[in-house]
C-alpha positions in Angstrom: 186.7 150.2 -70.7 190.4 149.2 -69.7 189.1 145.8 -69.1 187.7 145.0 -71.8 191.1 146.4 -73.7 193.6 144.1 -71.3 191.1 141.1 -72.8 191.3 142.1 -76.1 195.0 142.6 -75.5 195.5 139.4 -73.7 193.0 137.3 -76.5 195.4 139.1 -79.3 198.6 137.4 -78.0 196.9 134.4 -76.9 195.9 134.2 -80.5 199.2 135.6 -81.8 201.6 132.7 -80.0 199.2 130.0 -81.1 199.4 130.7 -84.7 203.4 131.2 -84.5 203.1 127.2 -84.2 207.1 126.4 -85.1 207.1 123.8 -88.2 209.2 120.5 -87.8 209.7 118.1 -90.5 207.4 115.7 -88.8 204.2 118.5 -88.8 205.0 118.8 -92.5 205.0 115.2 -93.3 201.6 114.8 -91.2 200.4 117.6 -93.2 201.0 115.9 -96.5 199.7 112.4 -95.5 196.3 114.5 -94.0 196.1 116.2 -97.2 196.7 112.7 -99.2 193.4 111.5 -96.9 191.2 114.1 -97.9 192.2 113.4 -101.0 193.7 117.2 -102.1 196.8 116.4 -104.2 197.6 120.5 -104.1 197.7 121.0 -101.0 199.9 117.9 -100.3 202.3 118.7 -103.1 202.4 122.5 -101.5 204.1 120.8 -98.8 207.1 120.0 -101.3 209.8 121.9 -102.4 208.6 121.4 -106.1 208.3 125.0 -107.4 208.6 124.0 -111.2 204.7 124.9 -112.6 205.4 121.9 -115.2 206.8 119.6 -112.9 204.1 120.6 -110.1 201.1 119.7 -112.8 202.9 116.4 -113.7 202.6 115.1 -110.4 199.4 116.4 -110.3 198.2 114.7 -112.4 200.3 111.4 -111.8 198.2 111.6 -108.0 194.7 112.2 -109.9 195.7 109.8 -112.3 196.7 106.7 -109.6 193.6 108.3 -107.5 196.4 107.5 -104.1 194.5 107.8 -101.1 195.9 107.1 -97.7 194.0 105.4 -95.4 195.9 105.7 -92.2 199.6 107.1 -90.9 201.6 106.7 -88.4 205.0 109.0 -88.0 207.9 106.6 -87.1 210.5 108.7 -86.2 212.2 111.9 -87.7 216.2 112.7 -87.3 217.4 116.0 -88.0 221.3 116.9 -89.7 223.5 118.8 -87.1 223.6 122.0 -89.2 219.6 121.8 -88.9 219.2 122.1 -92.7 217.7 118.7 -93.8 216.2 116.1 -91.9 214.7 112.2 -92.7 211.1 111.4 -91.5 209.6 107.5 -91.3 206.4 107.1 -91.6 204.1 104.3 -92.2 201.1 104.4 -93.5 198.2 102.4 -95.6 196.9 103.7 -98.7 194.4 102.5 -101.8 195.2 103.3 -105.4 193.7 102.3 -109.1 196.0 99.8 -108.7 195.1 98.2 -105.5 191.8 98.8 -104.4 192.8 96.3 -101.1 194.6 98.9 -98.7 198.6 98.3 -99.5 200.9 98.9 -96.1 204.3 100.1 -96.6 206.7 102.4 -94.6 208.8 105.2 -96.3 211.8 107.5 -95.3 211.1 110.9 -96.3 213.8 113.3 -96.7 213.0 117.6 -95.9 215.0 120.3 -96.6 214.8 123.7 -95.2 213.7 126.3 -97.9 213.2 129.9 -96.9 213.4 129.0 -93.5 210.3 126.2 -93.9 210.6 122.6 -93.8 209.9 121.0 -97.4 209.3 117.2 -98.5 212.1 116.7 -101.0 210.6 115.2 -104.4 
């Protein structure tokens, strides 16, 4: 019986430290081109620091509306302020659109900001 507590124990924080995964403005921003893949507009816009229902619903429907879909993304490089409060991500990446059907390559600087301690894609 104690052994099969110390597993369960053990498993627990096993378990526990995996899911305690820190966040980095690059993980967001890999997040958000995986969710622009799929496509699920929602979830990639969750991983902005839009919190405005109207504006949120806009977009929305700006990404529905274009039908973006990435292709494939590559993260570039991400730099971090010193006070550790906003940060710039490059990524490059190939998506399709209503207006291109042909996949369009382009590379983009993203800028993050820190909200309530989480890294967010400024829009």
């Amino acid at each position: 019986m104690k052994k099969l507590i110390v597993i369960v124990c053990a498993l627990v924080a096993v378990l526990g430290m995996t899911s305690c995964k820190k966040s980095s403005p690059s993980s967001v921003v890999e997040s958000y081109y995986k969710a622009l893949q799929v496509p699920d507009y929602e979830k990639a816009l969750s991983y902005t620091d839009i919190v405005d229902q109207k504006e949120l619903k806009e977009q929305l429907e700006k990404l529905e509306g274009f039908k973006t879909k990435v292709i494939d993304f590559e993260i570039l490089s991400e730099t971090v302020a010193d006070d550790g409060k906003t940060a710039e991500v490059e990524v490059k990446y190939k998506m399709t659109s209503s207006f291109n059907s042909d996949p369009k390559e382009d590379t983009k600087k993203l800028n993050l900001v820190k909200v309530d301690g989480k890294w967010k894609i400024h829009a």
